[in-house]
C-alpha positions in Angstrom: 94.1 96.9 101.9 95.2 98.3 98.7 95.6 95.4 96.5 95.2 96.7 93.2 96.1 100.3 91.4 96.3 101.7 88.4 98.3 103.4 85.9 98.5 104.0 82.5 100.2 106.4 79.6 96.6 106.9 77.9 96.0 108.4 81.4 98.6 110.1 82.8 99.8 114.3 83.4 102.1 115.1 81.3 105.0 115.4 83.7 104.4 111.5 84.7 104.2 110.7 80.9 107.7 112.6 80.4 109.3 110.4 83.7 107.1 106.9 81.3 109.1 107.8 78.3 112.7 108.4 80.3 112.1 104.5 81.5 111.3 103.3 78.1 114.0 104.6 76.6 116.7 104.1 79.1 115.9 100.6 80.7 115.7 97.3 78.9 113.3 95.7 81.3 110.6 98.4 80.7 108.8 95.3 78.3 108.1 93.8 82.0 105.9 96.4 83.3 102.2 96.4 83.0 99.9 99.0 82.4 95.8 99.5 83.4 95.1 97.7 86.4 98.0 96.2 88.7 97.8 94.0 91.3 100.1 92.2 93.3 103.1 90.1 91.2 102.8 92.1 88.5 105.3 94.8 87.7 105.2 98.6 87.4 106.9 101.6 87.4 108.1 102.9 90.6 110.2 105.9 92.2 113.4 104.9 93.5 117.0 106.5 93.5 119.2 104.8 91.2 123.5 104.5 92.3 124.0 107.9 91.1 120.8 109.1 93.5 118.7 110.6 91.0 115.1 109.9 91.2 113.9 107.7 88.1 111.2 105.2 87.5 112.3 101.4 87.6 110.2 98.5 86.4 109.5 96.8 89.9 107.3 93.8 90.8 104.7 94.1 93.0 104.8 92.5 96.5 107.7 90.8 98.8 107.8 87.1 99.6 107.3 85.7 102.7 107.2 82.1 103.3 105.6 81.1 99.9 103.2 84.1 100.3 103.5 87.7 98.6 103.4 91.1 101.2 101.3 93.6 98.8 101.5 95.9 101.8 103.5 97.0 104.9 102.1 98.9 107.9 103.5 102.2 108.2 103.5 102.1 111.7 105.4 98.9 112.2 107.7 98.8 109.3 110.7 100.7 110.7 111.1 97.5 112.8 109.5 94.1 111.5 112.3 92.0 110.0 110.6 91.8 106.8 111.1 95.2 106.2 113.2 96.9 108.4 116.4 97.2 106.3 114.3 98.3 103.3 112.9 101.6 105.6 116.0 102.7 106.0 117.8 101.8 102.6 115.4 101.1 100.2 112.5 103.3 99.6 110.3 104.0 96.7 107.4 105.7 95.7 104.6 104.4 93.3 102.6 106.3 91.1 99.0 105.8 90.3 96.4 107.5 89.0 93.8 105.8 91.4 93.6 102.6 94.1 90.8 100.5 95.0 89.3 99.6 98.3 86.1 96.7 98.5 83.9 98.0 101.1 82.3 94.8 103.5 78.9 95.1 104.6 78.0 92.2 105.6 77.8 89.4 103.2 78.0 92.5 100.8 81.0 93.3 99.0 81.2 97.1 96.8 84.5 98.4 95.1 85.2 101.4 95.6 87.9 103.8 93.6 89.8 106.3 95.1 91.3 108.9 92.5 93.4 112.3 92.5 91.7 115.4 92.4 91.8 116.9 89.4 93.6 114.0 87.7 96.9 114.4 89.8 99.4 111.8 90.0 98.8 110.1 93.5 102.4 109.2 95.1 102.2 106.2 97.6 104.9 105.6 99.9 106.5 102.1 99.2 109.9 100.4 100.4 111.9 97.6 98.0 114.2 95.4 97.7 115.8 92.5 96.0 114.9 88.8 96.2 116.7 85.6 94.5 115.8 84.6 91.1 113.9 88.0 90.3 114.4 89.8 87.3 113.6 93.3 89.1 113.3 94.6 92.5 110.2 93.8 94.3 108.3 96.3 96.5 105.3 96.8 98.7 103.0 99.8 99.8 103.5 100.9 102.8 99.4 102.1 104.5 98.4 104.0 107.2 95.1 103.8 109.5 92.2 105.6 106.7 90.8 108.8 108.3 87.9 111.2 107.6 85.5 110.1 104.5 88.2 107.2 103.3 87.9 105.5 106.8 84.1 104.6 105.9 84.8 102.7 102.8 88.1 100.4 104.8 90.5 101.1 107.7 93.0 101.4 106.0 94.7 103.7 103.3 98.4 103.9 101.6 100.2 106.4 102.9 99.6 109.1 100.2 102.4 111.9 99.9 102.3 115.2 98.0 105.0 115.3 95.3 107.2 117.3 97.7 106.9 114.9 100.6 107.7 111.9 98.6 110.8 113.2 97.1 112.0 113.9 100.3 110.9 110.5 101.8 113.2 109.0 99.2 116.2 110.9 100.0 115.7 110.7 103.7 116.4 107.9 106.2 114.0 109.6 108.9 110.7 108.7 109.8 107.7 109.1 107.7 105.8 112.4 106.8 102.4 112.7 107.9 100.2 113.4 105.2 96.2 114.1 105.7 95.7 116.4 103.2 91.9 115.5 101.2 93.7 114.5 97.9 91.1 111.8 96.3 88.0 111.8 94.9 85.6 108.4 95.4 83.8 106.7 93.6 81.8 103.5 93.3 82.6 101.0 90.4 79.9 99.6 88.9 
């Protein structure tokens, strides 16, 4: 699930291009994130509160290691208390923007990607956690997903867990559990 995203300036509202430029400026490591398609090792930009607790985009690498192997993804429903990432739902959460995620849909011996995309060209905010690993130059994180329902659930089982703006800031800031969001945000479509 969710293994690859994307994001990029030549795409992005103006509010998200306005949070792009504050990283650039203000963060040496900026010159490690990628742009276009992103998929797991590779670093973005991602929501997290910094030690003064404002809300800024860090450059972040994609995916937590785990015996040799990198975690693109952490169930939702499981990741308040799996070891892996236990400490990080509590401490350590982020959000990562995107303008749109992809999904392959199996049928069969028949593989079709599809893309799921903001209506309208909003931001889509997916619920991640992070944290630090030895001999990284920037915190890693994963996604966290959720079981896919109405028209997503026909393309894979499962989804990220896809907050409004409003909902993520406040997943950020609190050390509850996680908002339930179903609202029909994305648009699909098949890549050719």
């Amino acid at each position: 699930m969710c293994c690859r995203f994307y994001i990029a300036p030549s795409d992005a509202s103006p509010e998200m291009l306005k949070h792009l430029d504050d990283l650039e400026r203000r963060c040496p490591d900026a010159g490690l994130i990628e742009y276009g398609d992103i998929f797991p090792k590779q670093y973005a930009p991602v929501f997290s509160r910094g030690k003064d607790s404002t809300v800024r985009l860090y450059p972040m690498q994609w995916g937590f290691s785990l015996a040799g192997k990198c975690v693109a993804n952490a169930r939702s429903e499981t990741a308040s208390v799996k070891p892996l990432f236990a400490d990080s739902f509590v401490r350590r959460r982020c959000i990562i923007p995107a303008q749109s995620y992809y999904e392959w849909k199996t049928n069969g011996s028949e593989k079709t990607l599809w893309r799921f995309s903001g209506k309208a060209g909003k931001t889509l905010y997916m619920a991640g956690l992070y944290k630090y690993e030895q001999g990284k130059n920037a915190p890693v994180f994963t996604v966290m997903t959720r079981c896919a329902y109405g028209t997503y659930a026909a393309v894979h089982e499962r989804m990220p867990l896809l907050l409004s703006r409003d909902s993520a800031m406040a997943f950020l800031v609190s050390g509850d559990g996680i908002p339930d969001a179903r609202e029909e945000c994305l648009t699909l479509a098949k890549v050719e």
